[in-house]
C-alpha positions as CSV (number, residue, x, y, z in Angstrom):
1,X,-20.5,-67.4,63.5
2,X,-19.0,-66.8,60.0
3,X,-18.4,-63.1,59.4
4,X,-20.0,-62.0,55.7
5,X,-17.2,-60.0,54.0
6,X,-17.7,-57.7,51.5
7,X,-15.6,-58.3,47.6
8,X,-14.8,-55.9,45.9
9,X,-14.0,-56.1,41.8
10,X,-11.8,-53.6,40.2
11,X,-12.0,-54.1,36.5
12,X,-8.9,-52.3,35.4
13,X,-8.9,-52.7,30.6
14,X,-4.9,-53.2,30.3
15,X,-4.6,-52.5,27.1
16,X,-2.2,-52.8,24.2
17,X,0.5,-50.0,24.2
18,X,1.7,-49.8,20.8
19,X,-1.1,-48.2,18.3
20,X,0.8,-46.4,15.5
21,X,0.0,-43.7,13.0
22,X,2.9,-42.5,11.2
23,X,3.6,-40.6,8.3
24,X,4.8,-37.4,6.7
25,X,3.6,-33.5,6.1
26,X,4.3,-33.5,2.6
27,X,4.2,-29.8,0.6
28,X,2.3,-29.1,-2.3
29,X,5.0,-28.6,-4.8
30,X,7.2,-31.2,-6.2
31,X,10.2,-30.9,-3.2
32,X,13.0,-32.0,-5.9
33,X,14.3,-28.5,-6.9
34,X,15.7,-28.2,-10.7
35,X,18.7,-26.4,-11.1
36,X,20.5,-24.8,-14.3
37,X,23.7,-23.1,-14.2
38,X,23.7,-19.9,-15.2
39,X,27.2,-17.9,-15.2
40,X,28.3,-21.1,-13.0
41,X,25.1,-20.7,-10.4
42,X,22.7,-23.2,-10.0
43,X,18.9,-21.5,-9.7
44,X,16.6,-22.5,-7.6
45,X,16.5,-24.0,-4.1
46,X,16.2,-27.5,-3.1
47,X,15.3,-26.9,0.8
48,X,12.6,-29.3,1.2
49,X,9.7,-27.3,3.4
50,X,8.5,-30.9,5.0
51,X,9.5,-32.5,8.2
52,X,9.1,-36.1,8.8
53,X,6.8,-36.3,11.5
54,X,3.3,-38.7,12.7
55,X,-0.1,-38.0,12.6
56,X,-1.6,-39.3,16.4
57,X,-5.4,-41.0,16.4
58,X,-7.3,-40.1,19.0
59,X,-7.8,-43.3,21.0
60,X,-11.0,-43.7,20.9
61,X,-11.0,-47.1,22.4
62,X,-8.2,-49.2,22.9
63,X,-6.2,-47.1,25.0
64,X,-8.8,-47.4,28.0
65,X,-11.4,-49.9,26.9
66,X,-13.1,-51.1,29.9
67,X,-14.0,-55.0,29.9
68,X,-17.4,-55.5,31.6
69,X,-17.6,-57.3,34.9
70,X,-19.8,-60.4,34.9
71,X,-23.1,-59.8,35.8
72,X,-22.4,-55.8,34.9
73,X,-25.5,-55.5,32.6
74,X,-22.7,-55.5,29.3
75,X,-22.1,-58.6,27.1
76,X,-18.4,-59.5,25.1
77,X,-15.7,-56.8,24.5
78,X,-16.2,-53.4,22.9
79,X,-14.4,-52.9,20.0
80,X,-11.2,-51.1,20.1
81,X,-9.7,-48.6,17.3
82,X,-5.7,-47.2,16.3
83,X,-4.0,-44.6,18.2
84,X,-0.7,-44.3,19.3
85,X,1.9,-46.8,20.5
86,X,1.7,-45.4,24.5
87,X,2.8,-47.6,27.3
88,X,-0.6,-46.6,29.5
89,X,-3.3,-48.4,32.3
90,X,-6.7,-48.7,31.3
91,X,-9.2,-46.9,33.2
92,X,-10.9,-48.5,36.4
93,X,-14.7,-49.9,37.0
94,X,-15.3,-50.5,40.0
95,X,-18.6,-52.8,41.1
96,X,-19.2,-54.9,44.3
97,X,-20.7,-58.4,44.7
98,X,-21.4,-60.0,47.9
99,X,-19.2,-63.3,49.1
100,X,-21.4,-66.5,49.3
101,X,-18.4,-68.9,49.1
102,X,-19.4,-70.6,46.5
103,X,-17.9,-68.6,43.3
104,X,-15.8,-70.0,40.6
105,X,-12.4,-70.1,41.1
106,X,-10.2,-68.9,38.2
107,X,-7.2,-71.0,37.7
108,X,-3.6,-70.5,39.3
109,X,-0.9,-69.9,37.3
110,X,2.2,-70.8,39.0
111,X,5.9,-72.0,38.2
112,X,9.1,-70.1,39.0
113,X,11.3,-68.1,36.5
114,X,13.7,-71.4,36.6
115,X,11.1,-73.7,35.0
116,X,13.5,-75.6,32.4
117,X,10.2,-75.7,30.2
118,X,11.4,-71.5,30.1
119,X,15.0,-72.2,29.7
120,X,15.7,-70.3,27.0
121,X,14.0,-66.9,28.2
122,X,17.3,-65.4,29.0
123,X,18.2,-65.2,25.0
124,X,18.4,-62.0,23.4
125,X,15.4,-62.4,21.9
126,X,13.4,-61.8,24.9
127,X,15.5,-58.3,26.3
128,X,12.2,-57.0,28.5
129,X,12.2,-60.5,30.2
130,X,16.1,-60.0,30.7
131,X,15.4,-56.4,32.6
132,X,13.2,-57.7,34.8
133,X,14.0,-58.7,38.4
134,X,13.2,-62.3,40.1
135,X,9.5,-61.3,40.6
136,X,8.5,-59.6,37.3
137,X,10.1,-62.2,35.4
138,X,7.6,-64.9,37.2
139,X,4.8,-62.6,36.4
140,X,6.1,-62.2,32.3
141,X,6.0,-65.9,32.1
142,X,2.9,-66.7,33.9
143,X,1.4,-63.8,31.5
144,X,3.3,-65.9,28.9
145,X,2.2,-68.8,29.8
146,X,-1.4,-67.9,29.8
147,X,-1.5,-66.2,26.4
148,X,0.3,-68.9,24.4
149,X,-2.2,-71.4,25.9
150,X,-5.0,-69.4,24.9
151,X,-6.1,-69.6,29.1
152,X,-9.4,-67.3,29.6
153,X,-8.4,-66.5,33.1
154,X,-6.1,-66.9,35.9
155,X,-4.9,-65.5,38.9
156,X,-1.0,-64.4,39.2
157,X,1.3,-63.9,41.8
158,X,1.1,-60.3,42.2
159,X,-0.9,-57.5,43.9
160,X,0.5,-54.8,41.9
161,X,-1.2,-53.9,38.9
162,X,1.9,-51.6,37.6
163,X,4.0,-54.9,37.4
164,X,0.9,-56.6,35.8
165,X,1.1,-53.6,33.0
166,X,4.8,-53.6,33.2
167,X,4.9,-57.1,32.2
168,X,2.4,-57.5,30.1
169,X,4.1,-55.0,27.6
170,X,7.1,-56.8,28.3
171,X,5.7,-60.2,26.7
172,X,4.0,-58.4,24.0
173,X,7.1,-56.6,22.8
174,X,9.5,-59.7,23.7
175,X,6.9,-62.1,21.5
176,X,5.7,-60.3,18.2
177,X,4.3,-64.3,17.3
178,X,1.5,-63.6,20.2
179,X,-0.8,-61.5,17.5
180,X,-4.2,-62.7,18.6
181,X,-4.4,-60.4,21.5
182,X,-4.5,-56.7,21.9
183,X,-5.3,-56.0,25.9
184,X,-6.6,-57.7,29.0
185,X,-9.1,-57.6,31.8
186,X,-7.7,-57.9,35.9
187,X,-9.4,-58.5,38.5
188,X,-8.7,-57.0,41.7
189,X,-10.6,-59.0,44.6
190,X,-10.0,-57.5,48.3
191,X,-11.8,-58.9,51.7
192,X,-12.1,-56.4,54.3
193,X,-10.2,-53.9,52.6
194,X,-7.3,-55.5,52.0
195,X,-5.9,-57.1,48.3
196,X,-6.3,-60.4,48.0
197,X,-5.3,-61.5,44.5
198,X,-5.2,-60.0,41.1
199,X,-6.7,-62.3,38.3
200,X,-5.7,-61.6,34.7
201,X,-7.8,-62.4,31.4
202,X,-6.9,-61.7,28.1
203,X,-8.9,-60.3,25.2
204,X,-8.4,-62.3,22.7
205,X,-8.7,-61.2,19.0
206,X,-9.2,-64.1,16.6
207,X,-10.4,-67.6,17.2
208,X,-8.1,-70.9,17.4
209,X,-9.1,-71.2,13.3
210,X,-8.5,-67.8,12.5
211,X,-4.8,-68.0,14.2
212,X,-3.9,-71.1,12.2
213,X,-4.6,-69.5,9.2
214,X,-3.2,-66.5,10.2
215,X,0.0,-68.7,10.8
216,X,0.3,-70.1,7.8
217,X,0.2,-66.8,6.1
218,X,3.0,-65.5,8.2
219,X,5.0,-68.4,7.5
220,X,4.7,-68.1,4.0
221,X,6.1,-64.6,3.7
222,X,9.1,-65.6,6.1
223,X,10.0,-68.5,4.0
224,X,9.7,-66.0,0.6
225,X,11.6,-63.7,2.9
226,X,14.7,-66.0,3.7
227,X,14.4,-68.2,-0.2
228,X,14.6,-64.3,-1.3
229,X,17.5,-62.9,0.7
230,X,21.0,-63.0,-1.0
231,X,24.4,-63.9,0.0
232,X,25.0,-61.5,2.9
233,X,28.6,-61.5,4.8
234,X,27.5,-59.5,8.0
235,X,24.4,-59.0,10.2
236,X,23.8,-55.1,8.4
237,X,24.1,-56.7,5.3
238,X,21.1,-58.8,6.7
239,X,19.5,-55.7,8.3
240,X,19.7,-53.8,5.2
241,X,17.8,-56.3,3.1
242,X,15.2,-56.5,5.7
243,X,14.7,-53.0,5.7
244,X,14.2,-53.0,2.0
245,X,11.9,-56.0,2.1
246,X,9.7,-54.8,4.1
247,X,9.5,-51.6,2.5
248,X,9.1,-52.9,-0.6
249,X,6.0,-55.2,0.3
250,X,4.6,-52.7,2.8
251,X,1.8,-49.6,1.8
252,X,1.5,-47.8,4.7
253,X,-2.2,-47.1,6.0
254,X,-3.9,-45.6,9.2
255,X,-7.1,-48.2,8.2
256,X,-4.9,-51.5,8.2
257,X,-7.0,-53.9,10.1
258,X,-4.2,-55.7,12.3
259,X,-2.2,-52.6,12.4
260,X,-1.0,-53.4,15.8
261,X,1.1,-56.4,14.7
262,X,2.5,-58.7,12.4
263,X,-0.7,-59.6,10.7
264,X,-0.7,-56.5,9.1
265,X,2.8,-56.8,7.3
266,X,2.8,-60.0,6.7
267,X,-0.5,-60.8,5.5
268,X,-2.0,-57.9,4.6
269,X,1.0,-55.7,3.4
270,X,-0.5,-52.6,4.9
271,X,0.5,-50.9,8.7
272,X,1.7,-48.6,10.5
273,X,5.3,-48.2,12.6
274,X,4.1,-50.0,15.2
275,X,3.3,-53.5,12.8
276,X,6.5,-52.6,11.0
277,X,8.4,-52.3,14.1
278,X,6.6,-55.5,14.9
279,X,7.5,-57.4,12.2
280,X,11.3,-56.3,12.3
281,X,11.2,-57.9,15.2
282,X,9.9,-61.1,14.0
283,X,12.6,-61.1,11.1
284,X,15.2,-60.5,13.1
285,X,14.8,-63.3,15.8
286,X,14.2,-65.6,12.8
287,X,17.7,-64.2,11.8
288,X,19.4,-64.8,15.1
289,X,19.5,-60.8,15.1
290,X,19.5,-59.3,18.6
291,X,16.2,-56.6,17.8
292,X,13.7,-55.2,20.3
293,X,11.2,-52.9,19.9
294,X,11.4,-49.2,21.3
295,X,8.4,-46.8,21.8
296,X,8.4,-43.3,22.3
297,X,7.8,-40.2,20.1
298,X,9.2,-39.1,16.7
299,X,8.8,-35.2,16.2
300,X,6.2,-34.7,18.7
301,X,3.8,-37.7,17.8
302,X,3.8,-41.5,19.2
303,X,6.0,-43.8,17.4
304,X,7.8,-47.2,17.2
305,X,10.9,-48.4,15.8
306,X,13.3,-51.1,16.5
307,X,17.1,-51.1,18.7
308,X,19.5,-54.0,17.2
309,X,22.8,-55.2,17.3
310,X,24.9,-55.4,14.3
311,X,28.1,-56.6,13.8
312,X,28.8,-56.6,18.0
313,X,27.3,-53.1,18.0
314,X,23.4,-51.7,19.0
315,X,22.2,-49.0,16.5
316,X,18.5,-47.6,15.8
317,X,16.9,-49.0,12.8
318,X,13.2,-47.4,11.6
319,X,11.8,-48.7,8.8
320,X,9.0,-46.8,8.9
321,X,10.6,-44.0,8.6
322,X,12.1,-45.2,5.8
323,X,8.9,-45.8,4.0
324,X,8.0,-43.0,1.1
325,X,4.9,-44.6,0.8
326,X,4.0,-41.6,3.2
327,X,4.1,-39.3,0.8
328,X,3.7,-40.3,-2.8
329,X,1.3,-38.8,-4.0
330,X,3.6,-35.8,-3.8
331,X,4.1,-34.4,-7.3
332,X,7.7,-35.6,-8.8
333,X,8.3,-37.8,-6.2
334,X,9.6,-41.6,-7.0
335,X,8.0,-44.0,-4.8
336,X,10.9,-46.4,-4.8
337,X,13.1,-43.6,-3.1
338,X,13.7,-45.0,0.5
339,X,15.2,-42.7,3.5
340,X,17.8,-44.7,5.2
341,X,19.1,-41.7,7.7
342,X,17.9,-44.1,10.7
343,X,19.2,-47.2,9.4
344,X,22.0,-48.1,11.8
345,X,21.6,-45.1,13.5
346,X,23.4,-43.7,16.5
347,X,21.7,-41.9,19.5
348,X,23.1,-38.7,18.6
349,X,21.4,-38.8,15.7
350,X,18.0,-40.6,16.1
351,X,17.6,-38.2,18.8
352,X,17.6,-35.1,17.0
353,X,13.8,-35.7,16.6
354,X,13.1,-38.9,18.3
355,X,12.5,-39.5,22.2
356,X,11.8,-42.5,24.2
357,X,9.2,-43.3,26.7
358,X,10.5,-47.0,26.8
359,X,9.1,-49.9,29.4
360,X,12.7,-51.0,30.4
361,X,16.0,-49.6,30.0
362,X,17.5,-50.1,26.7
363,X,20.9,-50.4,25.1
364,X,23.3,-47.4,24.5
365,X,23.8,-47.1,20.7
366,X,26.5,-44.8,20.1
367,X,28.8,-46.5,17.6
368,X,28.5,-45.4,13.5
369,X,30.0,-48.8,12.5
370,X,26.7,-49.8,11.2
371,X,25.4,-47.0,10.2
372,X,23.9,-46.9,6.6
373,X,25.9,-43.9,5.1
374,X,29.2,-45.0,6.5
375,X,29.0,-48.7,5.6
376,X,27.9,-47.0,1.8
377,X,30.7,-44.7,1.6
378,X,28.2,-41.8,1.4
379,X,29.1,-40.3,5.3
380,X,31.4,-37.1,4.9
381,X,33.2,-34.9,7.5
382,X,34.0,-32.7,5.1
383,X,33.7,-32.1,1.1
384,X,35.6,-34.6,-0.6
385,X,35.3,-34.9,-3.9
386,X,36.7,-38.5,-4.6
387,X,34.2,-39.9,-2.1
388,X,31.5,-38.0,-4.0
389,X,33.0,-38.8,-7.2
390,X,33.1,-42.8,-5.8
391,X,29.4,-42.5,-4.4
392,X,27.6,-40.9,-7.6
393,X,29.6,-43.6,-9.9
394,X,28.5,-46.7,-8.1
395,X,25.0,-45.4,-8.0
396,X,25.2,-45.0,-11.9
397,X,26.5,-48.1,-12.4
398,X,24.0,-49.8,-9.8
399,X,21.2,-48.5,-12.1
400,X,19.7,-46.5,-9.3
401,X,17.7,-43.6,-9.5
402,X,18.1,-41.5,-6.3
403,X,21.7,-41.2,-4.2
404,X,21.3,-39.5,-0.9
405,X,24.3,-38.4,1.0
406,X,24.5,-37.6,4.9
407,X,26.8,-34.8,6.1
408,X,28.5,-35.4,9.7
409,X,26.9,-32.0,11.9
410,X,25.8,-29.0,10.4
411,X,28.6,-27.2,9.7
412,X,29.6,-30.0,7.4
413,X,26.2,-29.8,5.5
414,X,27.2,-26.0,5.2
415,X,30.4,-26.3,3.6
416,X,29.2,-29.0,1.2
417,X,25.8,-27.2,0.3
418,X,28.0,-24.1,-0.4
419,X,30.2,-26.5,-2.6
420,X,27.5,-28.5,-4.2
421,X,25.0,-25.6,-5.4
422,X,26.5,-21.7,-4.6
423,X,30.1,-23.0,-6.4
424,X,28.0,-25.0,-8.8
425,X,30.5,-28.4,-8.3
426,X,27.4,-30.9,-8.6
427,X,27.7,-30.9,-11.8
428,X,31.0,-32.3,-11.9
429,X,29.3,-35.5,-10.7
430,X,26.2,-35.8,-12.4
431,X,26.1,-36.8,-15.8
432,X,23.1,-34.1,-17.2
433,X,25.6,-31.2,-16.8
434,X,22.9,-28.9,-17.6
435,X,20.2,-30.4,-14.5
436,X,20.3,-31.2,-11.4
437,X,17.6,-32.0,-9.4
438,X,17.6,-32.5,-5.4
439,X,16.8,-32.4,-1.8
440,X,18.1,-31.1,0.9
441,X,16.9,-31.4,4.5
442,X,18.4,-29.5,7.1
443,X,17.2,-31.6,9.9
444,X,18.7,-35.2,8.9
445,X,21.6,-33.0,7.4
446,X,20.9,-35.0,3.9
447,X,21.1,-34.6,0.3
448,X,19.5,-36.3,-2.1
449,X,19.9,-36.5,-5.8
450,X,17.7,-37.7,-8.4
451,X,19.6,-39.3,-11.0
């Protein structure tokens, strides 16, 4: 006699880590001090009150959106909404059905992580997949394998739903092109007890139409991208003018509809860190740059920004940070100044208010070789006033309009804030010897001077 077992469906919503609000407490007054020398002291003081920090949605929804169950009395997907960029499990649903033998089978994904097909998985461009052992990388690419083919459902060859999340992140930060979904639905089916198989589906975001187009938008801005770029010798050369670019074309908004990814840059020209992160990403591997993505916090708040190599070196690059489209609307600031104190960045000094919460292990950046401020002659160990006298003259002759400087620790900033403004020496360098207007910010040990 055939024994009637019992299935049991776990509907776990795995949703998309990296939701991104970023942006910057800005002060009511205008933060560029103006000083006059009077009896060979400048007045006034140019100690910015703001930090750069991000503002965290609440998440509402796509942090833990739970994907009905057939037959669960709830049609389609609810809609999701931003928050921040969290590596996290959705929450758990669980419902029963009885076993009459005779229910559709999902398909089975299976093919081994030496599939030829997969070959070139082990380039730098995929550095989650790298991390993984044997087993998780099977999992990434049968997740892979699934989303790329637009496959509703199938079952994988796991009973762990941690590596399921694990991996799933994995391919989403490994594959910034894979924009038409934002989470998934698994499946946990158990007889008697005991796990049986996990079956994964995807929520999918835009239809097969909708991703074309989306495509051929993207496309478009990386061909304007590369026909735009200049002669670059190195790979910070390249990184620089990415930065920029993306910058330049970017607004930052909270209410970006494809915040979450590329579409949002490159389409829409409106995100938050975790689509500019995102579409670093993209850039780079179109670049042959080595660039992943890294999640944590930035001051307290969820955040995104990008690890790549440079010139045989890894360094932190966060172009959102970068942005001042945070806070323009502060009065007397320019909107074209950009903050490039984590562009090429070191641990030491990300670190100072950033933090990682990462999915896999990342590199060690600790070299300054690509660092923004030393490649542009503006890093100082001490006060030197040829380099400063070198740094504010190739800014005037560059035509710009802001020159920021970065002091090595803070005993450094010290000595050249006491040189600068209490011995009144800024003047020396810039050319309205009766005005100078600056910032200083204590925490990115920076001084900026608008020119």
């Amino acid at each position: 006699m055939r024994k009637k077992a019992g299935i049991f469906l776990i509907i776990l919503a795995g949703v998309l880590l990296y939701l991104s609000a970023c942006s910057y407490f800005v002060p009511d007054e205008d933060p560029f001090s103006d000083a006059a020398p009077e009896n060979g002291i400048i007045t006034g003081d140019g100690e910015i009150p703001w930090a750069l920090v991000d503002i965290k949605q609440d998440a509402s929804g796509l942090f833990s959106n739970i994907f009905p169950a057939a037959g669960s009395g709830t049609e389609g997907f609810p809609e999701g909404s931003s928050g921040g960029p969290e590596m996290v499990s959705g929450d758990l649903l669980t419902v029963s059905q009885s076993a009459s033998g005779n229910e559709e089978k999902p398909v089975v994904v299976t093919f081994s992580e030496n599939d030829p097909q997969y070959g070139d998985f082990d380039q730098d461009k995929h550095y989650c997949f790298k991390k993984l052992d044997s087993h998780g990388k099977t999992v990434y690419l049968q997740i892979y394998k699934i989303l790329t083919e637009r496959i509703s459902e199938a079952v994988l060859s796991t009973l762990d739903e941690d590596e399921v999340d694990k991996c799933f992140n994995c391919v989403m930060t490994d594959n910034p092109g894979i924009f038409y979904a934002d989470g998934y639905r698994m499946t946990k089916t158990t007889l008697d007890g005991k796990l049986q198989s996990i079956t994964f589906a995807p929520r999918y975001t835009m239809n097969e139409d909708e991703v074309l187009k989306m495509e051929d938008s993207i496309d478009n801005y990386v061909n304007q991208f590369i026909t735009s770029m200049p002669a670059c010798p190195d790979e910070y050369s390249k990184a620089k003018y990415l930065f920029d670019y993306i910058i330049d074309n970017t607004e930052y908004d909270i209410n970006s509809k494809n915040s979450q990814n590329i579409c949002s840059v490159f389409a829409e020209g409106r995100s938050v860190c975790q689509g500019y992160s995102m579409a670093a990403k993209y850039l780079c591997d179109e670049l042959g740059i080595f660039c992943t993505v890294a999640y944590g916090q930035a001051s307290g708040e969820s955040h995104a920004w990008n690890i790549m190599k440079l010139d045989g070196t890894f360094c932190h690059v966060d172009v959102t940070w970068g942005d001042a489209s945070y806070h323009n609307s502060a009065e007397g600031r320019n909107e074209s100044m950009k903050d490039y104190v984590f562009l090429g960045a070191s641990d030491q000094i990300i670190y100072v208010n950033h933090t990682l919460s990462h999915i896999v292990p990342l590199p060690v950046c600790n070299s300054l070789s690509s660092y923004y401020f030393v490649r542009e002659g503006r890093y100082f160990t001490k006060p030197d006033a040829g380099m400063l006298d070198d740094a504010f003259d190739k800014a005037y002759s560059d035509g710009s309009t802001i020159l920021s400087i970065r002091c090595a620790d803070r005993a450094v900033y010290d000595e050249m804030d006491d040189y600068l403004f209490n011995k009144g020496n800024v003047f020396e360098f810039i050319k309205d010897s009766s005005h100078a207007r600056y910032v200083r910010n204590s925490e990115e040990l920076t001084i900026s001077f608008l020119l």
